[in-house]
C-alpha positions as CSV (number, residue, x, y, z in Angstrom):
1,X,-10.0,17.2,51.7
2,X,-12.6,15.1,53.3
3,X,-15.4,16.5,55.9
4,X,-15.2,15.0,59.3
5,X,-18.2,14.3,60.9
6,X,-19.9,17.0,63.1
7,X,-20.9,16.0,66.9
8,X,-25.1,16.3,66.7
9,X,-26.6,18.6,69.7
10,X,-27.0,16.4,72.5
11,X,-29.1,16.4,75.5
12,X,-28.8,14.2,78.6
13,X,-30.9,13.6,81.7
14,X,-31.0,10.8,84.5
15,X,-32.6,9.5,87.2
16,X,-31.2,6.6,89.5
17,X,-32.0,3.5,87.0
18,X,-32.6,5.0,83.6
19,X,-30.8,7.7,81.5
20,X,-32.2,9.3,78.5
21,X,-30.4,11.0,75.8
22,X,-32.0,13.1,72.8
23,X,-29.9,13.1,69.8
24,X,-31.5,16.9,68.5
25,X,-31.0,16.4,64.9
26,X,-33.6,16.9,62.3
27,X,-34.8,14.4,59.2
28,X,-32.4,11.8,59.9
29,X,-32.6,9.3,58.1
30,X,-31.7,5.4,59.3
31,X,-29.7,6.2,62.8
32,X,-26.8,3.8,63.2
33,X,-27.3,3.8,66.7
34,X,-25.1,1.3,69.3
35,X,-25.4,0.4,73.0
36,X,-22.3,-0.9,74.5
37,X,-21.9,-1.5,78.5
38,X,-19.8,1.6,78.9
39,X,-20.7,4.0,76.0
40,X,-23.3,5.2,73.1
41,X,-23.0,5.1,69.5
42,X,-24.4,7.9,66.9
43,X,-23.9,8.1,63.6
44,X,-26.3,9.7,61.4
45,X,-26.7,12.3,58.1
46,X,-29.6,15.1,58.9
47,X,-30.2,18.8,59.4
48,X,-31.3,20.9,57.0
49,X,-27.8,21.3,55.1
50,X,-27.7,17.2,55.2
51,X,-24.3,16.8,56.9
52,X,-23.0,13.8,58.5
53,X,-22.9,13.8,62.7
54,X,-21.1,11.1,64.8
55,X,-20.6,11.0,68.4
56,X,-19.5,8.3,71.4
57,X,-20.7,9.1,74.5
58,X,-18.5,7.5,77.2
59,X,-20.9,6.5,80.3
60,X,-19.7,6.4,84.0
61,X,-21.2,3.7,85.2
62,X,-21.4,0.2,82.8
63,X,-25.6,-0.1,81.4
64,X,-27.3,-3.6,79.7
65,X,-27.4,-2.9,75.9
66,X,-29.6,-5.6,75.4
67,X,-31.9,-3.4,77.8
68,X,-31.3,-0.3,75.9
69,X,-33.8,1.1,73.5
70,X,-34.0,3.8,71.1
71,X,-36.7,6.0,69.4
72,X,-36.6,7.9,66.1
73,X,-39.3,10.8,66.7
74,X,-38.5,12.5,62.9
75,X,-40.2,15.9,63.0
């Protein structure tokens, strides 16, 4: 039997031109993070038990990936 990825806790937040969305997952180590013009890519292995997370976030309206930007703040 093979594990299937977990969805990480995710926050979201927006104001009329930007969103921001914090992928809460601790001591992940290199995101594979994608923009696309209608969703979000995650896929990552973290936490403290080291499991693997993977999420798409579908967006509403279409965004510029080559806009987008992402940060890793490790903690």
């Amino acid at each position: 039997m093979t594990d299937q990825p977990l969805p990480p806790p995710v926050m979201w937040a927006q104001r009329s031109s930007i969103v921001f969305l914090t992928i809460n997952l601790e001591d992940v180590k290199n995101p594979e993070i994608k923009f696309n013009k209608d969703s979000i890519y995650f896929k990552g292995t973290g936490g403290v038990e080291k499991k693997d997370y993977e999420v798409t976030i579908p967006l509403y309206k279409e965004i510029d990936p080559e806009q987008s930007k992402s940060f890793n703040k490790g903690r």
